[in-house]
ZAMARGU-4260 file (C-alpha; in steps of 0.2 Angstrom, whole numbers, plus 5000, padded with zeros to 4 digits):
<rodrens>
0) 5007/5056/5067 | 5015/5055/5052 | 5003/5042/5044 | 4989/5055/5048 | 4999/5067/5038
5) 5000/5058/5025 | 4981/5053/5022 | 4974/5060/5005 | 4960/5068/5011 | 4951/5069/4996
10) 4946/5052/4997 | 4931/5043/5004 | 4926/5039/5020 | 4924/5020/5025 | 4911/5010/5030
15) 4915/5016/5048 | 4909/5036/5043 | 4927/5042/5048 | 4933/5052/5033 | 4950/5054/5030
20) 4951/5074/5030 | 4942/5074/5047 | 4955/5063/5056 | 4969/5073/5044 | 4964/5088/5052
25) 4963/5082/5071 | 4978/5071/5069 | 4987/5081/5083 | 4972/5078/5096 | 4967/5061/5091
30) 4986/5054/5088 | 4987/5047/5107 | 4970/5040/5107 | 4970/5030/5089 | 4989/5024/5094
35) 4985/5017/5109 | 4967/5008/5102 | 4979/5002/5086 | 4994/4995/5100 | 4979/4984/5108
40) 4973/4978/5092 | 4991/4972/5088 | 4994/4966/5105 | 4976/4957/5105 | 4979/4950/5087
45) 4961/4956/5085 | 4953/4968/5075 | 4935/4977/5080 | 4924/4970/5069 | 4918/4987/5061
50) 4936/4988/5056 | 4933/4972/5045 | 4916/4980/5035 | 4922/4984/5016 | 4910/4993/5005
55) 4914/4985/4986 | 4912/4997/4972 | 4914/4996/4951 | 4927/5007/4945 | 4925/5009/4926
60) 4941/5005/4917 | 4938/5010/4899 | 4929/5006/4884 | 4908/5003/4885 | 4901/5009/4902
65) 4885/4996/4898 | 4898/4981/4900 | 4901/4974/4915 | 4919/4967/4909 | 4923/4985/4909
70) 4927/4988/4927 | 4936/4981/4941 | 4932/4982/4959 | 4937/4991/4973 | 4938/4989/4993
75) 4934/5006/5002 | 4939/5000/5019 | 4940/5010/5038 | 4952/5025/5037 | 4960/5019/5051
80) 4964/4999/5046 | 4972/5007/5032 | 4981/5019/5044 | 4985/5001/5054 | 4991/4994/5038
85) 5004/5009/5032 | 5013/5004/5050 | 5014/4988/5047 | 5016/4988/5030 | 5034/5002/5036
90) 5039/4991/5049 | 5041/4976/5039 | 5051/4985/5026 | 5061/4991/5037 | 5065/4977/5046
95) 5069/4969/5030 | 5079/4983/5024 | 5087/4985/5041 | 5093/4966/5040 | 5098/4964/5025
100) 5085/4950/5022 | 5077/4956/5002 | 5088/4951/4987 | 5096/4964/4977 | 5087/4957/4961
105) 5070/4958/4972 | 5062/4975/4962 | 5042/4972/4967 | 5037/4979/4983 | 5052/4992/4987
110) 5056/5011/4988 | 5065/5017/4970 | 5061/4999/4960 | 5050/4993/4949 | 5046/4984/4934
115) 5055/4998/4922 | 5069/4995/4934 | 5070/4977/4935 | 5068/4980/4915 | 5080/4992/4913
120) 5093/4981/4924 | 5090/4962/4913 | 5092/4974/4897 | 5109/4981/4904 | 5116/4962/4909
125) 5110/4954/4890 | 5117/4969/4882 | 5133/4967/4892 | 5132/4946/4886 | 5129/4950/4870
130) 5145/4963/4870 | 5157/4948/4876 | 5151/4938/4867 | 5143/4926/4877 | 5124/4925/4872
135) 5120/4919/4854 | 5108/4928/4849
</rodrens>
């Protein structure tokens, strides 16, 4: 549910036809019914094939629109796989969070770090080397 009320719906619908606003605005009625058809695909370890159909699309990134280095593509996959992965996606984190099992230096890939903050932290520690002493510069 919360994954359902979470979906930007002002993006595009999948291959699949399902657009994200529709299953935002039903997400009480159709909760149940997605759950149970995304528990059978995980406990199957199989995905209906229409859930594996990607439409590939240019994106321009900048610069002249009449060059083809200019954009990058993108996968507009099923709503719903992308529902399918936000779970899994949570449950590993948090299992991993849970369990202690990521290094503090680990910055890519977790809540509140990133690069600037695995920036910010190397700064800090050869600052703090160069203070003592210990790093020639």
């Amino acid at each position: 549910m919360k994954q359902l009320a979470l979906l930007d719906v002002n993006k595009s619908a999948g291959p699949d036809g399902l657009h994200p606003h529709l299953l935002h605005e039903c997400r009480t009625e159709i909760v149940y019914p997605l759950s149970k058809l995304i528990r059978l695909s995980l406990d199957s370890s199989k995905l209906p094939a229409e859930w594996k159909v990607a439409y590939i699309t240019p994106i321009h990134k900048k610069g002249r629109k009449d060059s083809v280095e200019n954009y990058r593509p993108i996968s507009i996959t099923s709503v719903v796989v992308m529902l399918l992965e936000r779970i899994v996606n949570k449950a590993v984190i948090d299992h991993l969070d849970r369990n202690h099992l990521l290094n503090s230096y680990q910055h890519g890939f977790q809540c509140n770090r990133s690069v600037d903050t695995n920036l910010l932290e190397s700064y800090d520690y050869i600052t703090k080397l160069l203070e003592l002493g210990t790093l020639l510069t």
